[in-house]
C-alpha positions in Angstrom: 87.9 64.7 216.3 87.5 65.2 212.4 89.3 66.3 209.7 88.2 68.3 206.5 89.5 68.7 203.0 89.0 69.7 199.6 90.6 68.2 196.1 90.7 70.1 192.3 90.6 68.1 189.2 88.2 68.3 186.3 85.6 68.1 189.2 85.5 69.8 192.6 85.3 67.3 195.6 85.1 68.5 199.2 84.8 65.6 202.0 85.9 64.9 205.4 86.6 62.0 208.3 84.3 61.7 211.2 86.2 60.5 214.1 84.5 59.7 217.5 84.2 56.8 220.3 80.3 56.6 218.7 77.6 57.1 216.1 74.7 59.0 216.6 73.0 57.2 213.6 73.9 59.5 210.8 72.2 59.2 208.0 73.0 60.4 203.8 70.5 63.1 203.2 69.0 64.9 200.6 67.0 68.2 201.1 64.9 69.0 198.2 64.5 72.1 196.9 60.8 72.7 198.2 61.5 71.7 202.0 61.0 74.6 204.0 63.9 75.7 206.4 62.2 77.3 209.4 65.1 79.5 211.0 64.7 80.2 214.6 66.0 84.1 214.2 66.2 84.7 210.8 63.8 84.9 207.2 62.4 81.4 206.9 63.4 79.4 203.2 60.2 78.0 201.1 62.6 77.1 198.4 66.0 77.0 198.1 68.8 75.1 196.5 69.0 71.3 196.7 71.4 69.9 199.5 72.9 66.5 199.9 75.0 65.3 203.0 75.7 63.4 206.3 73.1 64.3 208.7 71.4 63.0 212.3 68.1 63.3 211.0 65.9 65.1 214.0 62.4 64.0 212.8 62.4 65.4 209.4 65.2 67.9 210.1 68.2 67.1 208.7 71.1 68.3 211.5 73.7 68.4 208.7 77.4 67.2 209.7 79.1 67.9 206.3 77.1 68.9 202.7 77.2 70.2 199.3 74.2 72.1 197.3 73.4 71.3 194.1 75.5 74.4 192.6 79.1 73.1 194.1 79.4 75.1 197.2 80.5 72.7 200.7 80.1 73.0 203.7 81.4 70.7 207.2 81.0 71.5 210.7 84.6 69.9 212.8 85.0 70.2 216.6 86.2 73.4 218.1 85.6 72.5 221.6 87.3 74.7 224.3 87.4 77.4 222.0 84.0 77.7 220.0 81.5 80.1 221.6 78.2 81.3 220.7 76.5 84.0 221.9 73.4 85.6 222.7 71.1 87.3 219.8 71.6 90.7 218.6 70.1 93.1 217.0 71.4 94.2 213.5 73.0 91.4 213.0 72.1 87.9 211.3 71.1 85.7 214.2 71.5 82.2 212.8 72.1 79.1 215.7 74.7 77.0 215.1 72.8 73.6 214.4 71.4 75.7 211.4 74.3 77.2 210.0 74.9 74.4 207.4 71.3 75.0 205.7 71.4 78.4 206.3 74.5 78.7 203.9 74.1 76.3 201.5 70.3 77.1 200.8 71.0 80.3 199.7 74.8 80.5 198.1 75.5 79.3 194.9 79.9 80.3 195.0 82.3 81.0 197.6 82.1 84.3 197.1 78.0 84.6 198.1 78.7 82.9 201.0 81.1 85.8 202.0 78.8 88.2 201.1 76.0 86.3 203.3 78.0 86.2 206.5 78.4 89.7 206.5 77.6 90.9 209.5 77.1 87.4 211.1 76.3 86.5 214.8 76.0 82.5 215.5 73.5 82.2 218.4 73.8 79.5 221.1 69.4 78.6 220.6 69.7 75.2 221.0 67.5 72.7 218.7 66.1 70.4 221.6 66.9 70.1 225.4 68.0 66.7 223.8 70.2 67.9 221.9 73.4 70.1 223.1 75.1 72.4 220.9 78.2 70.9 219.1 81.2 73.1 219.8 82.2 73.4 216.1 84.2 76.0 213.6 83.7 75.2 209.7 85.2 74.7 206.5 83.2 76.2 203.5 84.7 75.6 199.8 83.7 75.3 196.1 86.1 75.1 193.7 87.8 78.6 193.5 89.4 78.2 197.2 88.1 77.7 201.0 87.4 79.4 204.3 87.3 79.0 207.9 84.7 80.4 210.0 85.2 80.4 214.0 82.9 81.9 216.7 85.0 82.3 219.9 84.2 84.3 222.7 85.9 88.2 221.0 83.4 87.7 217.9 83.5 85.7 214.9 86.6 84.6 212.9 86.5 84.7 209.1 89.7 83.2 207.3 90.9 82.3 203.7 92.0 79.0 203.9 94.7 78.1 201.1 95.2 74.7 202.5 91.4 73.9 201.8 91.9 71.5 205.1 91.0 71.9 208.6 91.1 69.9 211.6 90.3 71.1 215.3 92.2 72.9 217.9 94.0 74.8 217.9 92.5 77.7 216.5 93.5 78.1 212.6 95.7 81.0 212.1 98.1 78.6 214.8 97.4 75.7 212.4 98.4 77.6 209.6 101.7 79.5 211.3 102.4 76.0 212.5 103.6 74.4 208.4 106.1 76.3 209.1 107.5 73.9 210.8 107.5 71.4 208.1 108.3 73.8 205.1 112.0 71.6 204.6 109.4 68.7 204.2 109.4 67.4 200.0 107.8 64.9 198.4 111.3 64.3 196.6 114.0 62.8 197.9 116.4 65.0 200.0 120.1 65.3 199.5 122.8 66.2 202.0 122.6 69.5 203.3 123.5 68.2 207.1 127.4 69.6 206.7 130.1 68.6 204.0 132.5 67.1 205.8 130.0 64.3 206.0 129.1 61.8 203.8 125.2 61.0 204.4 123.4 58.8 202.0 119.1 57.7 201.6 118.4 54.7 203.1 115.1 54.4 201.9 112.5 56.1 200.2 110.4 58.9 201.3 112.6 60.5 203.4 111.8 64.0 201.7 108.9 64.0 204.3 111.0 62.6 207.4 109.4 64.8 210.0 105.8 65.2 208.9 103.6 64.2 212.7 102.3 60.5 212.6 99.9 61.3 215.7 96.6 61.5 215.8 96.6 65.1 217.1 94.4 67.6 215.6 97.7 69.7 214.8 99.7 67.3 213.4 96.9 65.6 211.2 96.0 69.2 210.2 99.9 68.9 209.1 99.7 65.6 207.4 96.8 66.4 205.3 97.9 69.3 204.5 101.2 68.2 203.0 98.9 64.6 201.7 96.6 66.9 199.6 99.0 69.8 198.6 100.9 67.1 196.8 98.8 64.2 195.7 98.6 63.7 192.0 96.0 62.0 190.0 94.1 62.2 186.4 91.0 63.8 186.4 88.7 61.1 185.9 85.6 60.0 188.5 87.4 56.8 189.4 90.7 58.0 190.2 90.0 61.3 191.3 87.4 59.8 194.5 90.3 57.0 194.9 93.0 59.7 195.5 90.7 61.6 197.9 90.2 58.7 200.0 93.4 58.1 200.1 94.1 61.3 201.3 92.3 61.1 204.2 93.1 57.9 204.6 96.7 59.5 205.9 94.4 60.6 208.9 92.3 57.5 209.4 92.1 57.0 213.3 92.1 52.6 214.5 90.2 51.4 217.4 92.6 51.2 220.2 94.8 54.0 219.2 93.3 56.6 220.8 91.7 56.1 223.9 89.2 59.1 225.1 87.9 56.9 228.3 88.4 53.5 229.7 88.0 51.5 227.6 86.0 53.5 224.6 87.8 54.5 221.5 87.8 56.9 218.9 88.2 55.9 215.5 87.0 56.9 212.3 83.1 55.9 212.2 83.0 57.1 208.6 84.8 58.9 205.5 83.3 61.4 202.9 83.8 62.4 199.6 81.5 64.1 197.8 81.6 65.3 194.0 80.4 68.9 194.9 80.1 69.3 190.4 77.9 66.4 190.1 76.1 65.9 193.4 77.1 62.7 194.2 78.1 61.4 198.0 80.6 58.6 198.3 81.6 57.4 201.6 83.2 54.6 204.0 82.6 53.3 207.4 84.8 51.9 209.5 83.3 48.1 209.3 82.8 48.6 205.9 85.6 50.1 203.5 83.9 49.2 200.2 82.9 52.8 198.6 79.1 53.6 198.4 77.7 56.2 196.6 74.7 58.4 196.5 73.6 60.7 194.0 71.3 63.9 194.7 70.1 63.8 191.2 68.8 60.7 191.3 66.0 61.7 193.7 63.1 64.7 193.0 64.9 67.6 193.6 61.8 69.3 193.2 59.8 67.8 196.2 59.5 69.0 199.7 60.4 66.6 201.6 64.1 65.1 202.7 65.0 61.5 201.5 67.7 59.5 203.8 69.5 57.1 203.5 71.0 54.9 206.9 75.0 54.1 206.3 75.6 50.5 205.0 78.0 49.8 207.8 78.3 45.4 207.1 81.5 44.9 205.2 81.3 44.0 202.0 83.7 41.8 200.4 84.0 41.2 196.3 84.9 37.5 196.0 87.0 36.8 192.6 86.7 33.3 192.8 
């Protein structure tokens, strides 16, 4: 399970947890500008914008997980299993297979509202990229920093949404995520005062019981809840430093521990690593879950201009800053 999210300040950030019982080696990656995407349905790309993300890297194909392009716009694929479906090609549509999608978008869209225009019309195909390599059951978050939508492929067509949150989870679908914060809208981050009944004279016992009732599972649904009300009201200053601090920290309110949740004797899920990238400046920060120390890589840093991907393999050793 995974969960997305986006965060405003002087800079746009867009970032998500990856949470599983393993790794398939993932990798920081950063497609140049002159790597041609070779689409299995649709018009190929010789040049296109500059991408940099998490992605298993399939030869020199990068299978993105979560990315930005070079002009702010974000994109991450999050398990939809049990509802995702894909379907067959079709003609007069734009046939684009799933593993794809990522590149596909953010190759070509430069603001939110391109990528709406682009997926006009839009038919995600079930071509797989290797016998190897199953489809991932997925539905996606795309953002930049004027707002965010959903985009679901279940089995009655595909499923575009404005997403005010700027968060998403997994199941279930997200129009029920959404209806389902109304179940928290009492919730505050201030502290409540006695509306229980008059007669009765109810007093705080601690702090932070504005948000007595927000999920503390590890549920899709209820961390689609918790990050939701985490982000909606987390305050910071606008600088680099702080800004990436706070956005850890907000999905650090999701952040899944080995032995918690148990998908099969005696395998775990837990959070194998954390994102946060500066969508303005085109720089990837992340954390594993051996390592918590942030890492950063920067897209400009590399030749944006060559035409071939450079990657980077997770620094996954914790690494501790003695002070004495």
């Amino acid at each position: 399970m995974c969960t997305a999210a986006t965060y405003l300040t002087k800079d746009f950030y867009f970032g998500r947890t990856l949470d599983y019982e393993f790794s398939y080696g993932e990798e920081i990656a950063v497609t140049p500008r002159n790597y041609p995407f070779h689409f299995r349905h649709t018009e190929n790309l010789e040049k296109h914008y500059a991408i940099i993300g998490m992605a298993h890297m399939a030869g020199d194909y990068p299978l993105y997980y979560d990315a930005v392009n070079e002009k702010g716009v974000g994109m991450a694929g999050l398990n939809f299993v049990g509802n995702a479906y894909y379907h067959k090609e079709e003609s007069g549509k734009k046939n684009v297979a799933s593993f794809e999608f990522v590149p596909w978008v953010l190759a070509q869209c430069a603001t939110l509202d391109e990528v709406r225009d682009l997926i006009t019309d839009l038919n995600i195909v079930d071509t797989l990229f290797s016998e190897n390599l199953p489809a991932g059951m997925l539905h996606w978050i795309i953002s930049d920093k004027s707002g965010s939508i959903t985009v679901e492929s279940m089995k009655d067509g595909l499923h575009i949404h404005e997403n005010l949150v700027g968060v998403l989870t997994n199941n279930p679908p997200f129009e029920q995520q959404m209806f389902m914060l109304n179940n928290y809208m009492g919730l505050s981050p201030k502290q409540p005062e006695n509306h229980f009944a008059d007669k009765l004279d109810l007093n705080m016992y601690s702090r932070g019981m504005g948000a007595l009732g927000l999920p503390g599972d590890l549920s899709s649904a209820s961390r689609f809840a918790r990050v939701a009300f985490t982000k909606m009201n987390a305050v910071s200053d606008d600088s680099e430093e702080e800004s990436v601090a706070q956005f850890f920290h907000i999905l650090g309110s999701v952040d899944q521990q080995r032995g918690c949740c148990e998908v099969s004797d005696g395998k775990y899920e837990i959070t194998i690593y954390t994102s946060c990238c500066n969508a303005s400046r085109g720089i990837y920060y992340y954390t594993t879950y051996s390592n918590s120390q942030i890492t950063a890589v920067d897209m400009h840093r590399e030749d944006l201009d060559g035409s071939v991907p450079v990657h980077y393999p997770m620094l996954t050793k914790q690494q501790i800053l003695w002070q004495n």
